[in-house]
Backbone as CSV, one residue per row, in Angstrom:
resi,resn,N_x,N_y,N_z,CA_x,CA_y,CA_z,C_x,C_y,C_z
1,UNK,77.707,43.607,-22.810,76.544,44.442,-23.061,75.615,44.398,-21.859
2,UNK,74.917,45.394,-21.487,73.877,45.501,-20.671,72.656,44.510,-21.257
3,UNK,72.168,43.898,-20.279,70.739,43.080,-20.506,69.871,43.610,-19.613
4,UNK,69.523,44.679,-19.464,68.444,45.119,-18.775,68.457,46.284,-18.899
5,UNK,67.409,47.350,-18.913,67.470,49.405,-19.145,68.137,49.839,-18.147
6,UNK,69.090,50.378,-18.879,70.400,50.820,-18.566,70.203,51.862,-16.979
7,UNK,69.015,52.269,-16.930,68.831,53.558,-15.807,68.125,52.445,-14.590
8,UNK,68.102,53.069,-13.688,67.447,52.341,-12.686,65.706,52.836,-12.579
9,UNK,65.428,53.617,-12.953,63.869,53.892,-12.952,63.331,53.588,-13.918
10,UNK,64.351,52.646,-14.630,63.126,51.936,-16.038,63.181,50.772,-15.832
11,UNK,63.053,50.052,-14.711,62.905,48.675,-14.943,61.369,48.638,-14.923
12,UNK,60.936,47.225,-15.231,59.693,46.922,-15.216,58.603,47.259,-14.589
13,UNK,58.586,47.447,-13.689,58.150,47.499,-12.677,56.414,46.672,-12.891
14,UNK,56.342,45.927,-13.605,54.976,45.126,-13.498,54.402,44.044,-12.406
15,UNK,53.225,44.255,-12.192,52.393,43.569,-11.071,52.568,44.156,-9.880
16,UNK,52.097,43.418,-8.865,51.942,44.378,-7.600,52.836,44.322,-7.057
17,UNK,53.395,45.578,-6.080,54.488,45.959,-5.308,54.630,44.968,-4.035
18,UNK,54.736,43.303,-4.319,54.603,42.501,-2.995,55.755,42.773,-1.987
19,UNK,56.862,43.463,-2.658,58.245,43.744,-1.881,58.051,44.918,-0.932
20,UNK,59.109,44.823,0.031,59.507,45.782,0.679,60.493,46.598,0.566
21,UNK,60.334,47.918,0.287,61.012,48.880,-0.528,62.270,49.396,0.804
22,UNK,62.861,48.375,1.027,63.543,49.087,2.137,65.095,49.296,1.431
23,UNK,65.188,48.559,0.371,66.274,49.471,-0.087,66.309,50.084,-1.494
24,UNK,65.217,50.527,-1.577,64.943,51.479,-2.255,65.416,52.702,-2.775
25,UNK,66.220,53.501,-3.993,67.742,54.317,-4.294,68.505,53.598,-4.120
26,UNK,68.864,52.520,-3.385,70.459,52.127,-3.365,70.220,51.217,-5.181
27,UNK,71.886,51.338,-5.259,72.532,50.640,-6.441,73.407,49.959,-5.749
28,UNK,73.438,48.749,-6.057,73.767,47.458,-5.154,74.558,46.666,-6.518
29,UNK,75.837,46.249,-6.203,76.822,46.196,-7.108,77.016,44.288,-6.623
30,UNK,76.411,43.483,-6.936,76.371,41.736,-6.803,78.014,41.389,-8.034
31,UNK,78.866,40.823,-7.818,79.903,40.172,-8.127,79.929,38.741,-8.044
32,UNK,80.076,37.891,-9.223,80.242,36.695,-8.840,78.350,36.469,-9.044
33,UNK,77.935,37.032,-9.664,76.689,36.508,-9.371,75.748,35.760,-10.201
34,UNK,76.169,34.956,-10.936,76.207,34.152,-11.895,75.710,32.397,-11.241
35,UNK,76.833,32.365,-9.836,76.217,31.307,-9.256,75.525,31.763,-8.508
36,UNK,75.011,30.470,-7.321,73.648,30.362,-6.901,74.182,31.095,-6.127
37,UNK,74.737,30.709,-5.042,75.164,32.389,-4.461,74.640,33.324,-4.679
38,UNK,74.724,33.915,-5.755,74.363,35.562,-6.370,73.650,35.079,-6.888
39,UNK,72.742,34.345,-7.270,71.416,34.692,-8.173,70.543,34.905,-6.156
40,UNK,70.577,34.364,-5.350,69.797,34.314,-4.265,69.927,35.957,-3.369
41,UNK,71.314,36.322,-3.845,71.583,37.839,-2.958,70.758,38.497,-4.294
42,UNK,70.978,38.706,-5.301,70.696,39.418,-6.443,69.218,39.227,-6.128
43,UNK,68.337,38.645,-6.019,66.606,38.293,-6.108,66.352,38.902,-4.839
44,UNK,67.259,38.708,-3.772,66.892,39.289,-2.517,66.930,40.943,-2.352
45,UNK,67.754,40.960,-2.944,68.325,42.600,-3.055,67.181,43.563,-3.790
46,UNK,67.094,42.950,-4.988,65.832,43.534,-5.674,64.256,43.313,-5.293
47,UNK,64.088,42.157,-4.657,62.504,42.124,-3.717,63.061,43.190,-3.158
48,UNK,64.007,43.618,-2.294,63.568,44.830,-1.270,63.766,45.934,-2.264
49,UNK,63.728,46.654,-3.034,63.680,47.306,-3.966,64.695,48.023,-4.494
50,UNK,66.162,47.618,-4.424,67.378,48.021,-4.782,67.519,47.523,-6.126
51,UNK,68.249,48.375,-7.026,68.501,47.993,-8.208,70.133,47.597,-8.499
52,UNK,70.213,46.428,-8.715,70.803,45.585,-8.762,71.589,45.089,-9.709
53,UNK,72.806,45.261,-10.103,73.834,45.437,-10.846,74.352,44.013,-10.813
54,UNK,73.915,43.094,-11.700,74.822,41.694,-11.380,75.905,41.675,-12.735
55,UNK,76.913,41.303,-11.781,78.381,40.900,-12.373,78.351,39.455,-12.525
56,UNK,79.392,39.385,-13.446,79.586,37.979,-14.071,80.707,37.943,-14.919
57,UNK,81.929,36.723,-14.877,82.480,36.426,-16.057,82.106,35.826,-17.531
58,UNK,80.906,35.527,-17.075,80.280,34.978,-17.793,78.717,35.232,-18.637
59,UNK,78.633,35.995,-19.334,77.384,37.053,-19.660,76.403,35.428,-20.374
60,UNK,76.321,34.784,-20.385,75.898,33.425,-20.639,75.059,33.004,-19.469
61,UNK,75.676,33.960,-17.763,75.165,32.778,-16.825,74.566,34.321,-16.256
62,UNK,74.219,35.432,-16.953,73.244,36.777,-16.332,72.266,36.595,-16.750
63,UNK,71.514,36.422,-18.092,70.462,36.715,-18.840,69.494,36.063,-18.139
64,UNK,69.304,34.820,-17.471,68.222,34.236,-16.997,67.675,34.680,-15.691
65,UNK,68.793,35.238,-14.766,68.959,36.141,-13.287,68.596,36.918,-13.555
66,UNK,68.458,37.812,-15.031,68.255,39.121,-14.999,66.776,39.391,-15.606
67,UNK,66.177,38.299,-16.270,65.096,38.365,-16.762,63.946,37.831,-16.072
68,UNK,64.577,36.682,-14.302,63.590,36.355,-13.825,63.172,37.423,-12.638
69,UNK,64.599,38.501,-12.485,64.011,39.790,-11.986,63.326,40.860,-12.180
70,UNK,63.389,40.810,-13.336,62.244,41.793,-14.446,60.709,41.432,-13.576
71,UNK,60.486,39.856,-14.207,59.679,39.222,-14.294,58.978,39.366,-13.061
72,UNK,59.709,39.934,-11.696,59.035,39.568,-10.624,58.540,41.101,-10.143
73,UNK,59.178,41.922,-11.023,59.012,43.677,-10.977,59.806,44.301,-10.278
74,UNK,61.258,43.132,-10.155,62.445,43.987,-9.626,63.275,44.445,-10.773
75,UNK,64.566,45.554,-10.433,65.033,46.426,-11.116,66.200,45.524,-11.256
76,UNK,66.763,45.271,-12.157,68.213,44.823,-12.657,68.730,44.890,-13.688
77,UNK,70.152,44.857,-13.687,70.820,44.894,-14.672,72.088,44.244,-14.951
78,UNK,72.684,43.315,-15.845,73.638,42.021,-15.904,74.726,43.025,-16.885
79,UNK,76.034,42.477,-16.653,76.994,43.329,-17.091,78.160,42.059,-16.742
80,UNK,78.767,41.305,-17.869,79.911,40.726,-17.903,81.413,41.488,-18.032
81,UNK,82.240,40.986,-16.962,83.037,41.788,-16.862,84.355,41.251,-15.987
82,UNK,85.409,40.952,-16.557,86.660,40.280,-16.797,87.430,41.106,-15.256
83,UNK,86.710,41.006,-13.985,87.300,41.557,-13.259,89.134,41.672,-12.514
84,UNK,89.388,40.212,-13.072,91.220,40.452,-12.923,91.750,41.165,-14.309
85,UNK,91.198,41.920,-14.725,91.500,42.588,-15.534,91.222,44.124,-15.014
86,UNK,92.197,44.366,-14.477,92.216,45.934,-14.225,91.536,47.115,-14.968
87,UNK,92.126,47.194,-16.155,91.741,48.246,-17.074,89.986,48.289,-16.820
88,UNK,89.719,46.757,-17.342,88.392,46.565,-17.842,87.505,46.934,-16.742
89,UNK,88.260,46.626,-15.696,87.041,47.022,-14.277,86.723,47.961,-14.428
90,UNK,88.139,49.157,-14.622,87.891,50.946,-14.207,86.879,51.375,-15.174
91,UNK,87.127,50.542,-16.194,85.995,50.882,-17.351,84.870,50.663,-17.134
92,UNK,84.375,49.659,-16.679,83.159,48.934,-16.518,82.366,49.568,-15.369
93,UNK,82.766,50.177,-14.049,82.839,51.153,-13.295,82.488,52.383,-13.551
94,UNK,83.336,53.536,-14.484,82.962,54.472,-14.346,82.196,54.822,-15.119
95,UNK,81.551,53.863,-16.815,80.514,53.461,-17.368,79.157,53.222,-16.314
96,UNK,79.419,52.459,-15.166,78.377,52.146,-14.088,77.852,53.473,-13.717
97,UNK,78.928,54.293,-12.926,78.766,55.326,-12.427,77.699,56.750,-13.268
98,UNK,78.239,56.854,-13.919,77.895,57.580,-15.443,76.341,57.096,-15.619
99,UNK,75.740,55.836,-16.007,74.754,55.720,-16.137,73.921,55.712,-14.523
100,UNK,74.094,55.056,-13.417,73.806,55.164,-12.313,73.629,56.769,-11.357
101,UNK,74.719,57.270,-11.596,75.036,58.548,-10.752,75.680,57.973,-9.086
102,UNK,75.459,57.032,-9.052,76.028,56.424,-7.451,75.565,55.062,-7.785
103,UNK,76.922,54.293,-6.560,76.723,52.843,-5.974,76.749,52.890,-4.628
104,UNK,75.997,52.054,-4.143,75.914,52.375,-2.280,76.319,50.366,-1.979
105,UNK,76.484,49.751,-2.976,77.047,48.121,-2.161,77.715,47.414,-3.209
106,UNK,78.805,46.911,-2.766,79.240,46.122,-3.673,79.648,44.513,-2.829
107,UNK,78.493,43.819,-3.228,78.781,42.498,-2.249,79.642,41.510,-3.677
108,UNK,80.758,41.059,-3.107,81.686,40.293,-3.268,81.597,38.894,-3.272
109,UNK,81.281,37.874,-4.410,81.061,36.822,-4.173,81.687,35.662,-5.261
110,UNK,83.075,36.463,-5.400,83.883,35.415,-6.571,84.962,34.494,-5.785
111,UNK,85.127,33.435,-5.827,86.165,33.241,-4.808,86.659,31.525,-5.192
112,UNK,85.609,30.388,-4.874,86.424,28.773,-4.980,86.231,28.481,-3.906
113,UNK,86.354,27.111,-3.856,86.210,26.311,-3.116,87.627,25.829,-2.046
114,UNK,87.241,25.559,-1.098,88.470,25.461,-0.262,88.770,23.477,-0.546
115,UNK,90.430,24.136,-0.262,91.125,22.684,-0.576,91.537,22.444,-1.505
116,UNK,91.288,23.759,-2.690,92.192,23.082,-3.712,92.445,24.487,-3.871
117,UNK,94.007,24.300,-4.213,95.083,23.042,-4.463,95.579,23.151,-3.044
118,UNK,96.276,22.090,-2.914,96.854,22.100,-1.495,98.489,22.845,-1.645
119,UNK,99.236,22.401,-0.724,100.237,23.027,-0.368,101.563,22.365,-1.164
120,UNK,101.592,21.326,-2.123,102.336,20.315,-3.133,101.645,21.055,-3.848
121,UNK,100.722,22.094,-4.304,100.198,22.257,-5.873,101.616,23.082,-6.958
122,UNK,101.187,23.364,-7.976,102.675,23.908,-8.491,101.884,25.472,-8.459
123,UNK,103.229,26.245,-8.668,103.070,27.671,-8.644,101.839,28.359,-9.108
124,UNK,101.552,27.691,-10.134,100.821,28.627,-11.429,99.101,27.735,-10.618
125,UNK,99.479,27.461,-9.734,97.629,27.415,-8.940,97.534,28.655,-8.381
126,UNK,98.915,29.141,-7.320,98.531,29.740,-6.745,98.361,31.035,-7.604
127,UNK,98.885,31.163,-8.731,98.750,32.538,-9.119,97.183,32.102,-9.591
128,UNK,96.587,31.244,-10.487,95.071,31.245,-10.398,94.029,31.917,-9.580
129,UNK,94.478,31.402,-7.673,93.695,31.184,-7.026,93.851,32.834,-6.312
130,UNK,94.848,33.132,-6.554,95.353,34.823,-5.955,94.294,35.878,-7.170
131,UNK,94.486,35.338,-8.303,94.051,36.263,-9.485,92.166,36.271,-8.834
132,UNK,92.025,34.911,-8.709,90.545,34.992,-8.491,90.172,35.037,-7.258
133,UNK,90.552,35.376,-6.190,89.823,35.643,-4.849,90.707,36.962,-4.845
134,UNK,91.743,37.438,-4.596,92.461,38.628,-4.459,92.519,40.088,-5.095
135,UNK,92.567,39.509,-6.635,93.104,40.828,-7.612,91.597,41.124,-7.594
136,UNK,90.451,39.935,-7.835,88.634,40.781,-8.482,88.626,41.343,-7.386
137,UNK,88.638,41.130,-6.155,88.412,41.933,-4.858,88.812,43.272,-5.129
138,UNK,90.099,43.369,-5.226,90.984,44.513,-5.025,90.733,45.131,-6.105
139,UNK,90.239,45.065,-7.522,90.116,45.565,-8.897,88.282,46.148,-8.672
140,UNK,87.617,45.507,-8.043,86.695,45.728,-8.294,86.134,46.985,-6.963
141,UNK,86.499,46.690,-5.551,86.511,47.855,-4.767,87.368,48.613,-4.535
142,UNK,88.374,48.999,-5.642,89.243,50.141,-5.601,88.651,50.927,-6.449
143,UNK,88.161,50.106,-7.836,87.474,51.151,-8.834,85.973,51.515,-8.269
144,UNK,85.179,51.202,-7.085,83.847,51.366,-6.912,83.936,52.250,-4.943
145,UNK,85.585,52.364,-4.584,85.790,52.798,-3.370,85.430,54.143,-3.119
146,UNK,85.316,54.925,-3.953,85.427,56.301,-3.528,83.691,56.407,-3.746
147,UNK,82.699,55.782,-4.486,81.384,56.041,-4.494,80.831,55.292,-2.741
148,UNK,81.257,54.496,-2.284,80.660,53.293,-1.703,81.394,54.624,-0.390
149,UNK,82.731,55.326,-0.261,83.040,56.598,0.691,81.769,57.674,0.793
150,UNK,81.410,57.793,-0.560,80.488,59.014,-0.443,78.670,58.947,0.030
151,UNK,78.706,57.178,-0.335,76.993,56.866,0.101,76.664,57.328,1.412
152,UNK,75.105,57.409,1.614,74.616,57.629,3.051,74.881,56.233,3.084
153,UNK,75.165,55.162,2.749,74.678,53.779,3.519,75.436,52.990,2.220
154,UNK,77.188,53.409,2.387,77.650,52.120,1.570,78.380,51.005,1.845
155,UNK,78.279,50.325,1.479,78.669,48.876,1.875,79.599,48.325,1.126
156,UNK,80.716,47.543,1.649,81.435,46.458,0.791,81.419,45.176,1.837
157,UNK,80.714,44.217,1.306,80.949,42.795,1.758,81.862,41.724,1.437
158,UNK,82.810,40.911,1.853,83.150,39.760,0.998,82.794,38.322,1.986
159,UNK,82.763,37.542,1.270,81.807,36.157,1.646,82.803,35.243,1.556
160,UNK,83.154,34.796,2.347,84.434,33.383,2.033,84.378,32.407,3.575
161,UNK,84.795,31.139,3.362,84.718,30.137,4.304,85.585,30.115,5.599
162,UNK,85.143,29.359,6.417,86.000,29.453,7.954,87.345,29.231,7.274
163,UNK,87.038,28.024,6.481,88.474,27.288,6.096,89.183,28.261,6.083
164,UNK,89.069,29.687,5.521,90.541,30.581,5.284,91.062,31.174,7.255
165,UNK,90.430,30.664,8.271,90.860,31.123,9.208,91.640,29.565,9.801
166,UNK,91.916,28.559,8.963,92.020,27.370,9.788,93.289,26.085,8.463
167,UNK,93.992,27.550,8.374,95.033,26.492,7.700,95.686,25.509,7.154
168,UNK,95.728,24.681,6.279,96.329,23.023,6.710,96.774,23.068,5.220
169,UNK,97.325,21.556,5.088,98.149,21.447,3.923,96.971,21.308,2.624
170,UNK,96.025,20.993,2.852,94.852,20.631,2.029,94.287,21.903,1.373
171,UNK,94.231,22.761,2.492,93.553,23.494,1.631,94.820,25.481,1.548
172,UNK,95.969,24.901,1.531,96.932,26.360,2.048,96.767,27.789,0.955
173,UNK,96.742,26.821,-0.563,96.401,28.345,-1.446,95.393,29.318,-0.937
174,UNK,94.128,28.743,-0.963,92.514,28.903,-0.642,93.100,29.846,0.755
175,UNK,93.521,29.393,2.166,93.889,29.964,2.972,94.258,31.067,2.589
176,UNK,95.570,31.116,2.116,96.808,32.017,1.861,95.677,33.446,0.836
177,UNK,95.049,33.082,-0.052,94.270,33.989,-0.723,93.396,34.720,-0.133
178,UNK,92.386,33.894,0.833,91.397,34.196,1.407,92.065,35.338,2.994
179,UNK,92.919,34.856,3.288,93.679,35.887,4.332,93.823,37.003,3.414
180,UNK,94.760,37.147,2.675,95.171,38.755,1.521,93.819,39.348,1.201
181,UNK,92.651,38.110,1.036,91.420,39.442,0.792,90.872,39.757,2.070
182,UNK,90.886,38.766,3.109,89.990,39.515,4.369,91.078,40.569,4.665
183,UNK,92.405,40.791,4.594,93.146,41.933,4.627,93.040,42.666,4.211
184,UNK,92.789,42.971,2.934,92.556,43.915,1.737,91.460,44.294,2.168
185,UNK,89.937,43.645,2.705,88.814,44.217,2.927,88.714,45.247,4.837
186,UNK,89.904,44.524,5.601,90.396,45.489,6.293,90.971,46.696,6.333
187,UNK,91.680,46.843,5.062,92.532,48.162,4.615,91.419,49.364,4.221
188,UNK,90.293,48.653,3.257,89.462,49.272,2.858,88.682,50.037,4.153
189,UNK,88.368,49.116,4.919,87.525,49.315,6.358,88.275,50.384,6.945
190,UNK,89.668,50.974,7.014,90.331,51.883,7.896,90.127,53.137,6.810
191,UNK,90.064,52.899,5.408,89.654,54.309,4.403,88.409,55.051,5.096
192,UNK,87.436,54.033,5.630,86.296,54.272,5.581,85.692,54.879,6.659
193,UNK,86.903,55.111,7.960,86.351,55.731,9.116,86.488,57.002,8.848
194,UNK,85.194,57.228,9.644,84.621,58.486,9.566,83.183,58.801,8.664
195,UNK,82.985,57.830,8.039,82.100,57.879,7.302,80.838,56.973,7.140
196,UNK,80.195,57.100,6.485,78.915,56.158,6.674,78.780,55.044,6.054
197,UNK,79.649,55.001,5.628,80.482,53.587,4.941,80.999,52.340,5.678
198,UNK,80.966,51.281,5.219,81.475,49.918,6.257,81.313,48.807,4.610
199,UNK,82.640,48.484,5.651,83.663,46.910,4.898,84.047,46.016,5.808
200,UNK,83.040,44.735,5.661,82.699,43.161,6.196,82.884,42.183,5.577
201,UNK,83.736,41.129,6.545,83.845,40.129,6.100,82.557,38.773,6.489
202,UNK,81.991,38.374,5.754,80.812,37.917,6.249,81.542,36.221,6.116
203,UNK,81.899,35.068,7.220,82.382,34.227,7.398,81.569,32.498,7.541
204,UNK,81.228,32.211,6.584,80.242,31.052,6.996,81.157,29.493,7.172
205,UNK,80.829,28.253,7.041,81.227,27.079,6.974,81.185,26.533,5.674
206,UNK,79.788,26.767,4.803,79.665,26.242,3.854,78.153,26.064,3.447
207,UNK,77.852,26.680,2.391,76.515,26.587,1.373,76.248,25.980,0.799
208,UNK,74.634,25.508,1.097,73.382,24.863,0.568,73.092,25.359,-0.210
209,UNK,73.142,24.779,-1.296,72.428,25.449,-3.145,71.318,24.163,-3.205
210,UNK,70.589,24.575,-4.387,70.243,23.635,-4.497,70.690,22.042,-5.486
211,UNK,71.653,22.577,-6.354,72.365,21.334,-6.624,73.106,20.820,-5.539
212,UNK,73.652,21.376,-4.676,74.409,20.372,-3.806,73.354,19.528,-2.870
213,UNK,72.095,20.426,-3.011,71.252,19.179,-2.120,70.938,18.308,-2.654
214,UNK,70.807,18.520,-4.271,70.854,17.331,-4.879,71.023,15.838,-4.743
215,UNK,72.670,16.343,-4.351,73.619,15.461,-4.045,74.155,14.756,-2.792
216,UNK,73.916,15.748,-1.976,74.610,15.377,-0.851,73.425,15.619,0.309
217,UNK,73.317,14.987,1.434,71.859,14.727,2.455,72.477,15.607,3.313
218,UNK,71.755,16.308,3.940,71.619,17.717,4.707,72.377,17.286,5.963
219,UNK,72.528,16.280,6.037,73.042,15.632,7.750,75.116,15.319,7.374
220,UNK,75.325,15.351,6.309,76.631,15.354,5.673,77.413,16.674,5.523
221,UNK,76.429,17.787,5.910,77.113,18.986,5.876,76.657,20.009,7.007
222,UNK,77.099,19.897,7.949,76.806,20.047,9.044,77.064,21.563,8.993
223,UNK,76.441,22.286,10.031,76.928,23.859,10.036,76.828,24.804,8.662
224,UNK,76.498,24.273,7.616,76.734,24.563,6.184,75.153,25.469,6.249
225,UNK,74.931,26.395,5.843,73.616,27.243,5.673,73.463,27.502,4.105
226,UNK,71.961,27.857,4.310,70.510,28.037,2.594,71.547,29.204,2.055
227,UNK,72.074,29.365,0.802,72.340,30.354,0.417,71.295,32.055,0.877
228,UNK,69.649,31.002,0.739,68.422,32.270,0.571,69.248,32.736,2.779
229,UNK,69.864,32.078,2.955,70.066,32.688,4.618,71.504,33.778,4.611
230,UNK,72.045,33.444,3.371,73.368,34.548,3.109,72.664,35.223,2.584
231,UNK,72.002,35.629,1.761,70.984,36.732,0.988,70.274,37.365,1.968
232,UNK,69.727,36.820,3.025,69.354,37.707,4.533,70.162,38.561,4.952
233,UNK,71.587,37.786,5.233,72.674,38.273,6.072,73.160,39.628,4.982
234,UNK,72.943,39.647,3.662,73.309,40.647,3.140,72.389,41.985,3.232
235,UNK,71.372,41.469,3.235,70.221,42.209,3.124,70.276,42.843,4.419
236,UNK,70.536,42.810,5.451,70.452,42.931,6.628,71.824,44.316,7.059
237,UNK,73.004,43.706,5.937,74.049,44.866,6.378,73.378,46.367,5.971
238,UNK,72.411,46.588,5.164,72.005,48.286,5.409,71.235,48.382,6.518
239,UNK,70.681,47.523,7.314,69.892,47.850,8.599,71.201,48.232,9.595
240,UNK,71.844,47.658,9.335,73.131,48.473,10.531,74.094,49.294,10.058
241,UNK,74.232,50.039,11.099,75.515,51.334,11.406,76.737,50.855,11.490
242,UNK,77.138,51.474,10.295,78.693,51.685,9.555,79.597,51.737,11.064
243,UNK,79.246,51.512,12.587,79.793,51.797,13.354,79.874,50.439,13.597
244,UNK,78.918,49.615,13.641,78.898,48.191,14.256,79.722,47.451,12.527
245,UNK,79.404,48.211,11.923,79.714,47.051,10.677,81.477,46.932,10.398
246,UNK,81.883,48.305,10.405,83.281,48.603,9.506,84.509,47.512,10.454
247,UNK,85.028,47.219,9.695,86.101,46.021,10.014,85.523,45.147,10.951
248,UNK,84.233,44.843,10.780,83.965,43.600,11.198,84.084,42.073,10.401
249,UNK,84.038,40.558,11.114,83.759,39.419,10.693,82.836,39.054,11.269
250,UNK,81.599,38.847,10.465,80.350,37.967,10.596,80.535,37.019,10.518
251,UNK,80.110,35.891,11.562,80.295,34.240,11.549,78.586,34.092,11.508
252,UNK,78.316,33.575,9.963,77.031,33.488,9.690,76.824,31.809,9.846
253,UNK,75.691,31.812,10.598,75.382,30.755,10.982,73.735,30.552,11.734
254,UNK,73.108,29.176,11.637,71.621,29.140,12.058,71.439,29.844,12.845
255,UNK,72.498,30.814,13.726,71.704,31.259,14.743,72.245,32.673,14.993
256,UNK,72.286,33.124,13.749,72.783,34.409,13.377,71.656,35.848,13.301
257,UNK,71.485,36.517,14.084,69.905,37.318,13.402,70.301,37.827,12.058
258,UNK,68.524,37.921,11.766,68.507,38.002,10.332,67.264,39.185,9.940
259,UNK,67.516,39.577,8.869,66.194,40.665,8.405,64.937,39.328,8.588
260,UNK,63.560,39.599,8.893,63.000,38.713,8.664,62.753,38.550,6.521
């Protein structure tokens, strides 16, 4: 079920306009956004004034993302949705479409952790780890490809670790998956020439949430960046031309420019 008014010009819009309306009309399609990850792109997306479509397997882990965006007088809307499930995507999609009229981004942020399982794991990991970094990719911007073709300014991002450029027995599923989607998000990228459209792979080391700072001291994870600094880096792909963007890899890192 939808947890938020279904149209994009009925959200709340209460208290003062402290945001910057720079993406303002776009419908911005967050995946995976349930964790901190996506609750930080999702809050970012909507301060600049995009209305904001968060996905989730889990409609348990939207309602609080979606109500502390209300709350701040951004536009959103939470929608659980079984993305290795084919059918359910196309459904869930052209339901989107229908109430929306257009999507102009669909940032990509379902994926796992690298290193597991390693290269001894038994079969039925790798079909896990394929279903969940590969098929939601491919299920979710095939059914949202032809809107994200037609935007003045559409975007597909996917977000995954160096580890998938750096092989080893530890972490080979994670690899092996994470290659088929930065491929898959290349295939997409060659649909897209000619148009004002662009598909990026945005490449970091590893994210700072705030439970992991919890846990672990900032000097133990070296190179690892603020999620709120991937929520920049997203925010930042409509400031550039579908010329600099399309089949590119972003290596996001402290010293990466950023929207301020």
């Amino acid at each position: 079920m939808w947890l938020a008014p279904e149209h994009p010009g009925e959200g709340s819009g209460a208290g003062p306009r402290a945001r910057r309306d720079v993406l303002s009309g776009y419908v911005v399609v967050v995946t995976g956004a349930g964790g901190a990850a996506g609750r930080a792109v999702v809050e970012r997306l909507a301060s600049r004034g995009a209305f904001v479509v968060a996905v989730d397997a889990e409609e348990s882990r939207l309602g609080p993302l979606v109500e502390s965006v209300l709350a701040a007088g951004g536009r959103c809307a939470g929608r659980a949705v079984d993305l290795v499930d084919e059918v359910a995507t196309y459904s869930w999609a052209s339901s989107l479409v229908d109430q929306c009229g257009h999507v102009d981004g669909l940032i990509h942020l379902v994926g796992g952790a690298g290193g597991m399982p390693d290269i001894e794991a038994d079969s039925s990991d790798w079909d896990w780890m394929q279903a969940l970094v590969v098929r939601t990719l491919q299920n979710a911007s095939a059914a949202l490809r032809e809107q994200l073709q037609v935007s003045e300014c559409g975007r597909l991002a996917v977000v995954s670790s160096l580890e998938a450029g750096r092989p080893t027995a530890r972490n080979a599923y994670y690899a092996a998956a994470q290659a088929a989607a930065h491929a898959w998000v290349f295939a997409v990228a060659d649909s897209f020439r000619g148009t004002r459209a662009a598909a990026t792979v945005v490449s970091l080391r590893g994210l700072l949430s705030p439970s992991i700072l919890r846990t672990h001291p900032v000097s133990n994870l070296p190179g690892f960046v603020d999620v709120e600094v991937l929520a920049r880096c997203v925010e930042g792909l409509w400031s550039r031309s579908a010329q600099e963007l399309n089949g590119a890899r972003i290596r996001l890192d402290h010293e990466t420019p950023l929207p301020g």
